[in-house]
mmCIF file as Biopython writes it, N, C-alpha, C and O atoms, coordinates in Angstrom:
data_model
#
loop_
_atom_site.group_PDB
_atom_site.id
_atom_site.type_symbol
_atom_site.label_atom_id
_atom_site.label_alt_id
_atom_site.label_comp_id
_atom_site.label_asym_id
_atom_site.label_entity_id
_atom_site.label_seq_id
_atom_site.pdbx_PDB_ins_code
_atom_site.Cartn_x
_atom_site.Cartn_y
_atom_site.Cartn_z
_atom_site.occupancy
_atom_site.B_iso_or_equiv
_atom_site.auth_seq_id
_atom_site.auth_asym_id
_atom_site.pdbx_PDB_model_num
ATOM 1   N N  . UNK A ? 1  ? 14.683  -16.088 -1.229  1.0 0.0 1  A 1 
ATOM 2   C CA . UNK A ? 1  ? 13.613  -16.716 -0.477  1.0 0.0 1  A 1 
ATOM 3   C C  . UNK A ? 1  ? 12.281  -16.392 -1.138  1.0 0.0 1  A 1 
ATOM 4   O O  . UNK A ? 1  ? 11.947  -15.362 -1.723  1.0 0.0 1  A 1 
ATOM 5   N N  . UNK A ? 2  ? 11.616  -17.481 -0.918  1.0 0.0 2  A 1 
ATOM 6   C CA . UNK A ? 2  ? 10.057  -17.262 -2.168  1.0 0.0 2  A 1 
ATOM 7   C C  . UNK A ? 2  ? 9.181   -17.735 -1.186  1.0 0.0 2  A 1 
ATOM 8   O O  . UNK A ? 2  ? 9.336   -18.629 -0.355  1.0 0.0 2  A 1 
ATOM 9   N N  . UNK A ? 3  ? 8.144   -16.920 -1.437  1.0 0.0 3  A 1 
ATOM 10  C CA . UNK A ? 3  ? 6.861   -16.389 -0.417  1.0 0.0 3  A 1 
ATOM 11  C C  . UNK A ? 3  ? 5.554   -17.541 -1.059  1.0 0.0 3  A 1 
ATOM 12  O O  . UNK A ? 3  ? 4.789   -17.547 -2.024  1.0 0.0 3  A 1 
ATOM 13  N N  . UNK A ? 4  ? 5.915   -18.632 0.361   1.0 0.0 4  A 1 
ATOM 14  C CA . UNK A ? 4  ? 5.092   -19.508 -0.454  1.0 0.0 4  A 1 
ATOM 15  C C  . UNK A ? 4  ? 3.495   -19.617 0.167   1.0 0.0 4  A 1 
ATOM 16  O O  . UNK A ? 4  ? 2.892   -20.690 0.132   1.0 0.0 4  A 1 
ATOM 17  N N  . UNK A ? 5  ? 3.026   -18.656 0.611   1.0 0.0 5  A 1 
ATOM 18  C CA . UNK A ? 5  ? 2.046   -18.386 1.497   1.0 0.0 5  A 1 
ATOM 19  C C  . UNK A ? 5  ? 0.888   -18.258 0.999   1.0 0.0 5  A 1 
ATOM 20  O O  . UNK A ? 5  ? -0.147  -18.710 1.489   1.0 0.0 5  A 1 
ATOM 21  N N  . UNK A ? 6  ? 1.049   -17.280 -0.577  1.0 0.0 6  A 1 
ATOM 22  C CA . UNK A ? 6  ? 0.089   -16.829 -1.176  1.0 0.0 6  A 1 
ATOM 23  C C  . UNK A ? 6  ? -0.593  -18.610 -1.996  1.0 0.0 6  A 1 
ATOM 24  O O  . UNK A ? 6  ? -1.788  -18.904 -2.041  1.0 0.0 6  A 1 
ATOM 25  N N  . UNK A ? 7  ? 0.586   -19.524 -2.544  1.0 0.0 7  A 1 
ATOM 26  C CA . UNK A ? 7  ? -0.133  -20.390 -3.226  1.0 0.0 7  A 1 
ATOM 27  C C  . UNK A ? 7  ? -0.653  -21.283 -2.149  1.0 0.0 7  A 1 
ATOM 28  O O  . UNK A ? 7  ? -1.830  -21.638 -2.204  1.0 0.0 7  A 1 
ATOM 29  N N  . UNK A ? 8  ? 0.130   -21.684 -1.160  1.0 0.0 8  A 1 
ATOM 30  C CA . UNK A ? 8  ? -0.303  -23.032 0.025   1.0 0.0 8  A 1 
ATOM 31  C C  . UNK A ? 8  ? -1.922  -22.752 0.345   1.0 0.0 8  A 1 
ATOM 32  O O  . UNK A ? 8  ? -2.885  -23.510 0.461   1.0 0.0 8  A 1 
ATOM 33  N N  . UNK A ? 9  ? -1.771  -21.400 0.427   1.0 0.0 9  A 1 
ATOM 34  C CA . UNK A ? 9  ? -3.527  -20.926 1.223   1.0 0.0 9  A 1 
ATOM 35  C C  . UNK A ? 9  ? -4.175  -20.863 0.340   1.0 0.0 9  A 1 
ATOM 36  O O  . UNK A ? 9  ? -5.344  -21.053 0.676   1.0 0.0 9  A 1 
ATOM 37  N N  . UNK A ? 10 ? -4.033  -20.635 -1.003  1.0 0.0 10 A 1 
ATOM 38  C CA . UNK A ? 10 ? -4.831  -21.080 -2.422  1.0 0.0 10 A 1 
ATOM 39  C C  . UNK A ? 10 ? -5.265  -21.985 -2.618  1.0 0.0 10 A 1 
ATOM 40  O O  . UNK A ? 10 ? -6.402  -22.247 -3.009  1.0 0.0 10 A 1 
ATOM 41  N N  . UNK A ? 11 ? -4.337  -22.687 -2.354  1.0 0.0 11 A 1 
ATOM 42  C CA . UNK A ? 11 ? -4.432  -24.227 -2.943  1.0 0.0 11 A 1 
ATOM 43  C C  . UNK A ? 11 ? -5.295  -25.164 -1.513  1.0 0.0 11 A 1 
ATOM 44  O O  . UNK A ? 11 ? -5.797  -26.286 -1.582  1.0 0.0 11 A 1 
ATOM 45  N N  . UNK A ? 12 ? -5.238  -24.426 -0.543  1.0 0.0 12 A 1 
ATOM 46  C CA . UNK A ? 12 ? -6.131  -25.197 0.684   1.0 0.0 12 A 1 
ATOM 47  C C  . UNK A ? 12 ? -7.464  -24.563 0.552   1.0 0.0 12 A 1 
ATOM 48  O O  . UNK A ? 12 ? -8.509  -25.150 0.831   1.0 0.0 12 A 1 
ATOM 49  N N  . UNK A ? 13 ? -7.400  -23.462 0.161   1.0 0.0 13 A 1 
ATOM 50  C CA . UNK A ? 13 ? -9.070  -22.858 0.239   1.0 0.0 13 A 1 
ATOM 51  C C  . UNK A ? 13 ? -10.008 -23.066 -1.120  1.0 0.0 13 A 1 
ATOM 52  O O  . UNK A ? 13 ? -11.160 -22.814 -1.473  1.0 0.0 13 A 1 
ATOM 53  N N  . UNK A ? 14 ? -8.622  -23.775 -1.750  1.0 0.0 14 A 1 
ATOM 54  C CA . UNK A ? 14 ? -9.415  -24.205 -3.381  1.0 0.0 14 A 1 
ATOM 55  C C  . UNK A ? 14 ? -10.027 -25.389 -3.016  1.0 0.0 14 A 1 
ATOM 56  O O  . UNK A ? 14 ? -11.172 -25.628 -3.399  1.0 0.0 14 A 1 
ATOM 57  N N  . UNK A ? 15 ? -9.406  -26.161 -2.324  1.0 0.0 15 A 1 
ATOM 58  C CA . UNK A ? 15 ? -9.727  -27.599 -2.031  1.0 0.0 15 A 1 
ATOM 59  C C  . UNK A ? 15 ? -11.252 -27.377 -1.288  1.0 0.0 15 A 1 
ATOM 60  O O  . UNK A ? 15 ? -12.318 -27.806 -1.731  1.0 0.0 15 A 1 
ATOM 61  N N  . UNK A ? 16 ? -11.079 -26.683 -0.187  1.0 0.0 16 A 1 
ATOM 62  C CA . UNK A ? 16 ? -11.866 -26.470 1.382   1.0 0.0 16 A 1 
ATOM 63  C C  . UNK A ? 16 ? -13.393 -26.006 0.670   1.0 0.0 16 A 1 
ATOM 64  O O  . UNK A ? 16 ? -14.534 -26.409 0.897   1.0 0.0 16 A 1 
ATOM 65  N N  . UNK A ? 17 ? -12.969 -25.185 -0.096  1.0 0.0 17 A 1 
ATOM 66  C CA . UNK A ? 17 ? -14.514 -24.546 -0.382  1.0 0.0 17 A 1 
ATOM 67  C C  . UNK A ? 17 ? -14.638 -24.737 -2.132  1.0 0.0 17 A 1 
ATOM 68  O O  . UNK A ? 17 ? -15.127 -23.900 -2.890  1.0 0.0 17 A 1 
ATOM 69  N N  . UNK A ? 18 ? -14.210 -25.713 -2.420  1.0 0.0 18 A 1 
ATOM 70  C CA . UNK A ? 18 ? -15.074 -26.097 -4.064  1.0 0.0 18 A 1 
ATOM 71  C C  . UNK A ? 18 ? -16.605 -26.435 -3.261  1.0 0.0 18 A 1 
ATOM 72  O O  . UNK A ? 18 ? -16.933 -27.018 -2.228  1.0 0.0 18 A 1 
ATOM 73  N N  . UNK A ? 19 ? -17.341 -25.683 -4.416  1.0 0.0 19 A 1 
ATOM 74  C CA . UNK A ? 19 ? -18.718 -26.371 -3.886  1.0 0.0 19 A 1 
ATOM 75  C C  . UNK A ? 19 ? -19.145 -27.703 -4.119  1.0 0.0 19 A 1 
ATOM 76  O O  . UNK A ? 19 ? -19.000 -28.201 -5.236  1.0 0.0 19 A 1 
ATOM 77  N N  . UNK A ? 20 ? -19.797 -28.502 -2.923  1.0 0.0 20 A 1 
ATOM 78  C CA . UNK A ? 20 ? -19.871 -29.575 -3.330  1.0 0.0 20 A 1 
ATOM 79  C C  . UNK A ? 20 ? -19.569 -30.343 -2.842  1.0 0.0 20 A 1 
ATOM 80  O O  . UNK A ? 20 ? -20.186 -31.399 -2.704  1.0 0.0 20 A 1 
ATOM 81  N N  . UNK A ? 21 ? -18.370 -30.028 -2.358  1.0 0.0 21 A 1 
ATOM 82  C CA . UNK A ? 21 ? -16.973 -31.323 -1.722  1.0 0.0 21 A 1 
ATOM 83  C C  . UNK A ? 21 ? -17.469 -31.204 -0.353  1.0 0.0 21 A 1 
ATOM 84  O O  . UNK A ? 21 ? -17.826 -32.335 -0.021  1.0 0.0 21 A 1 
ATOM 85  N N  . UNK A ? 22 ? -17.654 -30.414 0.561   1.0 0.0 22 A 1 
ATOM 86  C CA . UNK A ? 22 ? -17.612 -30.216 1.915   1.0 0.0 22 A 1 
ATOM 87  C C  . UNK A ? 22 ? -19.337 -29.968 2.316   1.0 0.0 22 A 1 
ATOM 88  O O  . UNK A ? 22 ? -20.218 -30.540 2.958   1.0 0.0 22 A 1 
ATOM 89  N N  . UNK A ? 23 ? -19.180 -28.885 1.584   1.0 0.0 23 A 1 
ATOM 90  C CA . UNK A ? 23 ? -20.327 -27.997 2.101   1.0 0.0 23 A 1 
ATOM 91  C C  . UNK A ? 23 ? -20.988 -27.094 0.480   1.0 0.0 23 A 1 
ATOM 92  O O  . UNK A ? 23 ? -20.237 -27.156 -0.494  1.0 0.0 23 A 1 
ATOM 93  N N  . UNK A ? 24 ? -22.376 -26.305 0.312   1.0 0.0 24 A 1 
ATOM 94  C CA . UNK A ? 24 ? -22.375 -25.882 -0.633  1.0 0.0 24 A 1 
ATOM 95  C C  . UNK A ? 24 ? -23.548 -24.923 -0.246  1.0 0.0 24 A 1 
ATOM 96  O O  . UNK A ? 24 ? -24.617 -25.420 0.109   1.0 0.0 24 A 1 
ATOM 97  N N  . UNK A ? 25 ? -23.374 -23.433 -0.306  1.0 0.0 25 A 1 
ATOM 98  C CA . UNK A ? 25 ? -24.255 -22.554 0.129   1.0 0.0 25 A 1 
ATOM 99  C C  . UNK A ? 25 ? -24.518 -22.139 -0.650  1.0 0.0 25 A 1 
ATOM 100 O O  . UNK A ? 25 ? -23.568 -22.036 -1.426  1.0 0.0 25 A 1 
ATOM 101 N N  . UNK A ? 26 ? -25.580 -21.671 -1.086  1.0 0.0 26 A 1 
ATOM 102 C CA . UNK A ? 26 ? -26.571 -21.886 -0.934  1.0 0.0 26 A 1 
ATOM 103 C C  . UNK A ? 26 ? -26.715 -23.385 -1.687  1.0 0.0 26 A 1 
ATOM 104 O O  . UNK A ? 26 ? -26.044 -23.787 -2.637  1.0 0.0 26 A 1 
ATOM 105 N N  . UNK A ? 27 ? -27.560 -23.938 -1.128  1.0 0.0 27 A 1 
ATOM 106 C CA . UNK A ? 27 ? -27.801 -25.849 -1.843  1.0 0.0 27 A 1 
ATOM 107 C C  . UNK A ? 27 ? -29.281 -25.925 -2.811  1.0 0.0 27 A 1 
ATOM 108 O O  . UNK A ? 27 ? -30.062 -24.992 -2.997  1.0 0.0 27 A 1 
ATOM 109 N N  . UNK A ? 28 ? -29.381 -27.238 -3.314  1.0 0.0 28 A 1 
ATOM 110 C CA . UNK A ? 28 ? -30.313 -26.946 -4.334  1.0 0.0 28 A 1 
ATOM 111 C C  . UNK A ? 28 ? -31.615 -27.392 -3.578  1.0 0.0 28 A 1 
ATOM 112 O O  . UNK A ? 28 ? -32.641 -27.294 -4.252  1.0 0.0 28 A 1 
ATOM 113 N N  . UNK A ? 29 ? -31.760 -27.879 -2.257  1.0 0.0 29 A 1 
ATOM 114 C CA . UNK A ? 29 ? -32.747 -28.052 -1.660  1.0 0.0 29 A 1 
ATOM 115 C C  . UNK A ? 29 ? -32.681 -27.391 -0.086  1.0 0.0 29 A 1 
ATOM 116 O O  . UNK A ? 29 ? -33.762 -27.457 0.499   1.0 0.0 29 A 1 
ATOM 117 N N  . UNK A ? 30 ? -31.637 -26.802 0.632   1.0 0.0 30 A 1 
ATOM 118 C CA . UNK A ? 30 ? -31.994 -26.273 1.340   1.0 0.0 30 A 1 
ATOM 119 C C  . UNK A ? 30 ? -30.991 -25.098 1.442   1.0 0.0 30 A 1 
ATOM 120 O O  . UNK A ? 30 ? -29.997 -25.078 0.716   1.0 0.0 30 A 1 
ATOM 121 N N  . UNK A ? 31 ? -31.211 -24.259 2.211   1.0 0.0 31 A 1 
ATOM 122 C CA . UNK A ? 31 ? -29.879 -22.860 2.130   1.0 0.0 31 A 1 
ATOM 123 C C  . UNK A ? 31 ? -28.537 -23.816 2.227   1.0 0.0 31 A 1 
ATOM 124 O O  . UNK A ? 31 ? -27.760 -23.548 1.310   1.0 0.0 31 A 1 
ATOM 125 N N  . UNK A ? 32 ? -28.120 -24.740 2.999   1.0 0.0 32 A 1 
ATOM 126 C CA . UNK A ? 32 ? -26.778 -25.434 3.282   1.0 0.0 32 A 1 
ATOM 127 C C  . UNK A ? 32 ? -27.140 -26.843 3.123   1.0 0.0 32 A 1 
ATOM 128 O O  . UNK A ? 32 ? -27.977 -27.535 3.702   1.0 0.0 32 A 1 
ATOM 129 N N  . UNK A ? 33 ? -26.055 -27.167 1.920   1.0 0.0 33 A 1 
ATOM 130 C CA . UNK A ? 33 ? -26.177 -28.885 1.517   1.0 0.0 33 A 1 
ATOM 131 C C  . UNK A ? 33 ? -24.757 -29.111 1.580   1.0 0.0 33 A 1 
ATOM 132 O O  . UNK A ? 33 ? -23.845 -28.410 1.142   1.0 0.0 33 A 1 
ATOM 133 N N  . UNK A ? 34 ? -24.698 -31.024 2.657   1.0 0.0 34 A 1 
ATOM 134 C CA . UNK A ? 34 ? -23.442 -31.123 2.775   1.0 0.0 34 A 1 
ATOM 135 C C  . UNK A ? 34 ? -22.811 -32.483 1.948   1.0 0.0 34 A 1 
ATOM 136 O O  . UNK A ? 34 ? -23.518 -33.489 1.998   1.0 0.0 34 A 1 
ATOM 137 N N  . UNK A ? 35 ? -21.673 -32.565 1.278   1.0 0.0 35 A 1 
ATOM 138 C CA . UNK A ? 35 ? -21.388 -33.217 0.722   1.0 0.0 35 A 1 
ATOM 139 C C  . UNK A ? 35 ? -22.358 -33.826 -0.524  1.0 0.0 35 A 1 
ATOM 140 O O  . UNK A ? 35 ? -22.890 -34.933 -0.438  1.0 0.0 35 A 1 
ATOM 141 N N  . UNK A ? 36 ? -22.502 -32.978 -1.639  1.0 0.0 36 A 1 
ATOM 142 C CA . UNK A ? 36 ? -23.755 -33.302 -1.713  1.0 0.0 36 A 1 
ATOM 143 C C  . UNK A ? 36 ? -22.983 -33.713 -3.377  1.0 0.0 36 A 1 
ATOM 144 O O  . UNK A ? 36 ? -23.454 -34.663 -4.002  1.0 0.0 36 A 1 
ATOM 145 N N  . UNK A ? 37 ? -21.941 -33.004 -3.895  1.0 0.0 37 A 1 
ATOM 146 C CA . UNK A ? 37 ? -21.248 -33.121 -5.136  1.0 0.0 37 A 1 
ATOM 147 C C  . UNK A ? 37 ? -21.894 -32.770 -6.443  1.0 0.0 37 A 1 
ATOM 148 O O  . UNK A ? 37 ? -21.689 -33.284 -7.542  1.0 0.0 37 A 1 
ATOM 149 N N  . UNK A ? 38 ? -22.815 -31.678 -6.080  1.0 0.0 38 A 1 
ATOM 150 C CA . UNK A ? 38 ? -23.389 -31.625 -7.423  1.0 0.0 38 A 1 
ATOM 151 C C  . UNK A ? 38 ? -23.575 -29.716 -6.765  1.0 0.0 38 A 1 
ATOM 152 O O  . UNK A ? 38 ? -23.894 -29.248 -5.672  1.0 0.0 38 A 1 
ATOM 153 N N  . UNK A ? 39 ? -23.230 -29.170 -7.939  1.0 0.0 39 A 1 
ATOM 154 C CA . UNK A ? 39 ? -23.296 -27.223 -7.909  1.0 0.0 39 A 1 
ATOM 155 C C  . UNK A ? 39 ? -24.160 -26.644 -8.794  1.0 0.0 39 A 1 
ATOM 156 O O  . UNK A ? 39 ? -24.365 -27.203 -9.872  1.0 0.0 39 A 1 
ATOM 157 N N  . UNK A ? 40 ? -24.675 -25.663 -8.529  1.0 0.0 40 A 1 
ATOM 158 C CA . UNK A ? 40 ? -24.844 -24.775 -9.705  1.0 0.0 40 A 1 
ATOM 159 C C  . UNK A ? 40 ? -24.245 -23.701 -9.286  1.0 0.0 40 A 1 
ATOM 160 O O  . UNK A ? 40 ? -23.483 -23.613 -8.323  1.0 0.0 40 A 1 
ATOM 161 N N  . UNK A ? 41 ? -24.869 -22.184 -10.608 1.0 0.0 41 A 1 
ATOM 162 C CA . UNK A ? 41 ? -24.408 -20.870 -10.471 1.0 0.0 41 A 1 
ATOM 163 C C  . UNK A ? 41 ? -23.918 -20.357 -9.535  1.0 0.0 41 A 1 
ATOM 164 O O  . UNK A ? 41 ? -22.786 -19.872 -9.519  1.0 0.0 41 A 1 
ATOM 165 N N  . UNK A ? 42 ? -25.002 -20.399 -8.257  1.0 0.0 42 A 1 
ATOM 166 C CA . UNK A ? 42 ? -25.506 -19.344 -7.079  1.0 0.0 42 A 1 
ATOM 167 C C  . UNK A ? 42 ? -24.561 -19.754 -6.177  1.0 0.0 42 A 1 
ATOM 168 O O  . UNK A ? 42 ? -24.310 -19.094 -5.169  1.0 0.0 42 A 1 
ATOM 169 N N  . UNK A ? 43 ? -23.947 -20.915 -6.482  1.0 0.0 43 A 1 
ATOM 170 C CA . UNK A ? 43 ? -22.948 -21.715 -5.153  1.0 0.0 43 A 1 
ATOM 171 C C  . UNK A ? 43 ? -21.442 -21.611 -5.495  1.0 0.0 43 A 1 
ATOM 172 O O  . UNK A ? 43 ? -20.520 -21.719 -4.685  1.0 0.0 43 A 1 
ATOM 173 N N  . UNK A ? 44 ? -21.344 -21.389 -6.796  1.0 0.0 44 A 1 
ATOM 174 C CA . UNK A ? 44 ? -20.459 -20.960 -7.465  1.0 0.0 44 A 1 
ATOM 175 C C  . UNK A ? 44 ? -19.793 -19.373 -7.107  1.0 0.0 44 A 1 
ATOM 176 O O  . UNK A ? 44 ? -18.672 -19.135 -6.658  1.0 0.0 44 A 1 
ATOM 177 N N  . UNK A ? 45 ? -20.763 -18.501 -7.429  1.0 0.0 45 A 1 
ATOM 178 C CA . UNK A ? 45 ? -20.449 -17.249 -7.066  1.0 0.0 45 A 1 
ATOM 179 C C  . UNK A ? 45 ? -20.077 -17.324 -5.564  1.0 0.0 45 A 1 
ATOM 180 O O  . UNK A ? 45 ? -18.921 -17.107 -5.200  1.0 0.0 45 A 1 
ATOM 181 N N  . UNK A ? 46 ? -21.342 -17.720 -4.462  1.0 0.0 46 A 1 
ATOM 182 C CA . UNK A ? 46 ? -20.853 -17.355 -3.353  1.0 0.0 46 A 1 
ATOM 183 C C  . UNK A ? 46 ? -20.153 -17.713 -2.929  1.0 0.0 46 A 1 
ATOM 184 O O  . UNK A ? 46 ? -19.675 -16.971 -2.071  1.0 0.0 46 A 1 
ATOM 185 N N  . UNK A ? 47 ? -19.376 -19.273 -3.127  1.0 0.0 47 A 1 
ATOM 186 C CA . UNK A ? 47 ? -17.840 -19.725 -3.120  1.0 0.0 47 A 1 
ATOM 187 C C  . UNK A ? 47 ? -16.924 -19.112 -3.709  1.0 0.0 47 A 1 
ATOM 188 O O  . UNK A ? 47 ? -15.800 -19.291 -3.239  1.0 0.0 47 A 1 
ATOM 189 N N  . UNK A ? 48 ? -16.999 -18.555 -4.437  1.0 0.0 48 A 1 
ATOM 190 C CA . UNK A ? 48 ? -15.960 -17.730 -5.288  1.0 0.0 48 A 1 
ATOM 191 C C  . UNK A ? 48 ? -15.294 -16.660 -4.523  1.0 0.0 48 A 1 
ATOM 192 O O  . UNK A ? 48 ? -14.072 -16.525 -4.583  1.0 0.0 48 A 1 
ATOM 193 N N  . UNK A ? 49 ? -16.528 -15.393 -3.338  1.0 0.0 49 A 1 
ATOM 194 C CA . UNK A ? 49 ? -16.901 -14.620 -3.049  1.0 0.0 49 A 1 
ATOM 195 C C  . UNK A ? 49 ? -15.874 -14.986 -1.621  1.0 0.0 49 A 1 
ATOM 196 O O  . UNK A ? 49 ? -14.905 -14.322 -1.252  1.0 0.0 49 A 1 
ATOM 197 N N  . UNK A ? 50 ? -16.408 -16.204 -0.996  1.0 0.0 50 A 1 
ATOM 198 C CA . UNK A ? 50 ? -16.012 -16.360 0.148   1.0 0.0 50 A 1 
ATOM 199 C C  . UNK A ? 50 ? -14.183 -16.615 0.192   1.0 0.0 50 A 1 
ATOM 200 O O  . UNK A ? 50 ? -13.408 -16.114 1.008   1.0 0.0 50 A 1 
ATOM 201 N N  . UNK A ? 51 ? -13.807 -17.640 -1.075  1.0 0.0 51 A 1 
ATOM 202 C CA . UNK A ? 51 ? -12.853 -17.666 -0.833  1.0 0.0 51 A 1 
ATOM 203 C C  . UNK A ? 51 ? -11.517 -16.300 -1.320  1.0 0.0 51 A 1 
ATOM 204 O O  . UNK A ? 51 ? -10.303 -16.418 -1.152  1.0 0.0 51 A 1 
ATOM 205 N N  . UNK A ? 52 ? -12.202 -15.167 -1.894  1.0 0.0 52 A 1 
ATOM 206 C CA . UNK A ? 52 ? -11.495 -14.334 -2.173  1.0 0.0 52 A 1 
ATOM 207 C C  . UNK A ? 52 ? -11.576 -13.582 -0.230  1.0 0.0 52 A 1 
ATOM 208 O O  . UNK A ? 52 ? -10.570 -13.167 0.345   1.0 0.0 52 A 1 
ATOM 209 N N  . UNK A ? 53 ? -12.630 -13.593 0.242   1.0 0.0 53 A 1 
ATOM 210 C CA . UNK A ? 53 ? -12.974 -12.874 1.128   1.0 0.0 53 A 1 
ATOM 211 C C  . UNK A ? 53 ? -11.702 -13.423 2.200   1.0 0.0 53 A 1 
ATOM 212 O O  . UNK A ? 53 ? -10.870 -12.785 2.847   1.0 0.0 53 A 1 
ATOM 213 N N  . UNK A ? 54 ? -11.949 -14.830 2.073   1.0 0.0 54 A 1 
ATOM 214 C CA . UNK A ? 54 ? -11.064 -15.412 3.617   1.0 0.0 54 A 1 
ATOM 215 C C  . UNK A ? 54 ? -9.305  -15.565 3.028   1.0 0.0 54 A 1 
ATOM 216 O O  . UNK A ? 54 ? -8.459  -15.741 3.905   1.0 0.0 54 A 1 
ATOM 217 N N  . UNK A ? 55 ? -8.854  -15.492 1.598   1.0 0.0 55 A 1 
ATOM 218 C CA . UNK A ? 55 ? -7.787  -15.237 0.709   1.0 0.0 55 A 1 
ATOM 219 C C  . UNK A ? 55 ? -7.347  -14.116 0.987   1.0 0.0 55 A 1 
ATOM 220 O O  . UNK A ? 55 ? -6.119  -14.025 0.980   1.0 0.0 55 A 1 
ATOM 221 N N  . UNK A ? 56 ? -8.056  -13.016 1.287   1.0 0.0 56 A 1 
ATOM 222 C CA . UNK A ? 56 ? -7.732  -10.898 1.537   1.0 0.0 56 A 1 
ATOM 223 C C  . UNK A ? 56 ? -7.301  -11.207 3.186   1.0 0.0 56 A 1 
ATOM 224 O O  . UNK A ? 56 ? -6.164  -10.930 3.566   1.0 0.0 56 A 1 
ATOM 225 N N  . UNK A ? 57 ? -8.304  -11.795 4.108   1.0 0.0 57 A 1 
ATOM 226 C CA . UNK A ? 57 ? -7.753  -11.702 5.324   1.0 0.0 57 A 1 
ATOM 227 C C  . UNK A ? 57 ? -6.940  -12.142 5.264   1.0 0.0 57 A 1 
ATOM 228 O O  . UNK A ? 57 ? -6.062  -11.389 5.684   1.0 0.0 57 A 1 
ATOM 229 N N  . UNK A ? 58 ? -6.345  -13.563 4.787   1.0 0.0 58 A 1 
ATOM 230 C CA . UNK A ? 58 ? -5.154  -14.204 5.444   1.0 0.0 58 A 1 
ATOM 231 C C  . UNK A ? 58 ? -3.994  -13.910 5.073   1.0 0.0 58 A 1 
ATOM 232 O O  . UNK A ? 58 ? -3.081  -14.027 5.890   1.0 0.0 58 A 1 
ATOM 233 N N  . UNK A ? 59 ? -3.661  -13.341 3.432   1.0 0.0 59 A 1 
ATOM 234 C CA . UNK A ? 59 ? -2.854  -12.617 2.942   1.0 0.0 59 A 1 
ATOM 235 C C  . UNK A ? 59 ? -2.606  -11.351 3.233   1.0 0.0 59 A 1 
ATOM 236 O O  . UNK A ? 59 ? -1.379  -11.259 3.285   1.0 0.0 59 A 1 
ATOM 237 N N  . UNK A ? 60 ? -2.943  -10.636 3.385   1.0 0.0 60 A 1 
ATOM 238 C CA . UNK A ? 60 ? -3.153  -9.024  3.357   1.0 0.0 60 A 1 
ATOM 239 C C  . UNK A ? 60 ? -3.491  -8.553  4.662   1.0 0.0 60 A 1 
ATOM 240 O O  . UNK A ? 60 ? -2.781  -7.887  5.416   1.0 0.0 60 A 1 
ATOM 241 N N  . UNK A ? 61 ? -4.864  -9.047  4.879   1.0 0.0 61 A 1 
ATOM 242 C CA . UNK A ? 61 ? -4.873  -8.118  6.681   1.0 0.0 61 A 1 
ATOM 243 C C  . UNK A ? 61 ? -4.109  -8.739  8.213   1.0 0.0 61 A 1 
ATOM 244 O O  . UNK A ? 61 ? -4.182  -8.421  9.400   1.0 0.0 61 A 1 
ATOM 245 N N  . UNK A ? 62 ? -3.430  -9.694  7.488   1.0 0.0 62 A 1 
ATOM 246 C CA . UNK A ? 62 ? -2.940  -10.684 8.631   1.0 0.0 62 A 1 
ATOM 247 C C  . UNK A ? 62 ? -1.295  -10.972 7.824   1.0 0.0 62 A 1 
ATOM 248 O O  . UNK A ? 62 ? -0.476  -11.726 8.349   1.0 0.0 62 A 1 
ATOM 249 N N  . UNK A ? 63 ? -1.085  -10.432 6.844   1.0 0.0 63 A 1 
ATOM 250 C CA . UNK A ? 63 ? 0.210   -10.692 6.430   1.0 0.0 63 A 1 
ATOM 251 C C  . UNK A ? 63 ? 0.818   -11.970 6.896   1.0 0.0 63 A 1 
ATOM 252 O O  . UNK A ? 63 ? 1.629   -12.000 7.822   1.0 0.0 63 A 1 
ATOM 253 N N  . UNK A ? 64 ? 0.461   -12.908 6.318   1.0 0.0 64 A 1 
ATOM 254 C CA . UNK A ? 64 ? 0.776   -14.559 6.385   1.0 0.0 64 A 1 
ATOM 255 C C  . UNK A ? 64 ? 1.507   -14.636 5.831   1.0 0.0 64 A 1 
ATOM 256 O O  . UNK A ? 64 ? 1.214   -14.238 4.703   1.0 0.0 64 A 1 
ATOM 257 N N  . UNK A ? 65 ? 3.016   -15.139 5.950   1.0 0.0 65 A 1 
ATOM 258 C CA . UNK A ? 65 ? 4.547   -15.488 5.163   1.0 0.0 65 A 1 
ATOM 259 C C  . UNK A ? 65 ? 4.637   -16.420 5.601   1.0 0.0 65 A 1 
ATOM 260 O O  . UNK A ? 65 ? 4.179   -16.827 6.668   1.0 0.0 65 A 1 
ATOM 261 N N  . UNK A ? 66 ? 5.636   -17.239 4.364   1.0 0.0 66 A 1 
ATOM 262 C CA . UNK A ? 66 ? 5.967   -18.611 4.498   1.0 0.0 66 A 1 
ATOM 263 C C  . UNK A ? 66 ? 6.800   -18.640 3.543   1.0 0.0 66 A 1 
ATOM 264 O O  . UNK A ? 66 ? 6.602   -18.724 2.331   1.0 0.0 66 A 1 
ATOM 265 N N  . UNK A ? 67 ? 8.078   -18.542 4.340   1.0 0.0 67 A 1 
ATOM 266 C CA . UNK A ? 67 ? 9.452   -17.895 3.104   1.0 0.0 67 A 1 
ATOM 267 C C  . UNK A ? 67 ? 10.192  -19.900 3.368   1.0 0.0 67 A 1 
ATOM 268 O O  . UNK A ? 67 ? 10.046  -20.550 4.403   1.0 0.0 67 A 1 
ATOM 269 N N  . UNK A ? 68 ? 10.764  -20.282 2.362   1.0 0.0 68 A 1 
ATOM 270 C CA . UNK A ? 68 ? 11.543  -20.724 2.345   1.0 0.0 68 A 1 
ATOM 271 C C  . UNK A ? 68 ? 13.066  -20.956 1.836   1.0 0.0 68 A 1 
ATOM 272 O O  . UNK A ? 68 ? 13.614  -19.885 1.576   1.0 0.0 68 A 1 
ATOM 273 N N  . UNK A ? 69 ? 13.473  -21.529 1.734   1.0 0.0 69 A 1 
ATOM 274 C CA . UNK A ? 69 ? 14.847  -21.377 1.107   1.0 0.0 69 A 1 
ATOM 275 C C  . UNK A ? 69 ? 15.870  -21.623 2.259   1.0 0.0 69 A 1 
ATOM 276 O O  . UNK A ? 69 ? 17.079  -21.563 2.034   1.0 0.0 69 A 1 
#
């Protein structure tokens, strides 16, 4: 049985928080720009930041499995 938990929630929080697509914090004209499709650095990092952050809870402090087979 293979623990498919770690990629599904990867692959949704890759989608959820690319900057740009949804939402993009900090934005290039105000702290929060939505759908706006265009990034730099600063939105980069703190997306990066967030999705490792909400990746640790859902894996690790909440032990999320999703065995199949």
């Amino acid at each position: 049985m293979a623990d498919w938990a770690p990629v599904l929630v990867g692959v949704v929080l890759f989608v959820l928080l690319s900057p740009g697509l949804l939402f993009q914090l900090p934005g290039h004209y105000r702290p929060v720009d939505f759908g706006g499709m265009k990034t730099n650095g600063k939105s980069i990092a703190v997306h990066t930041l967030m999705f490792f952050a909400i990746f640790a809870i859902l894996i690790m402090a909440l032990h999320l499995h999703i065995y199949t087979g």
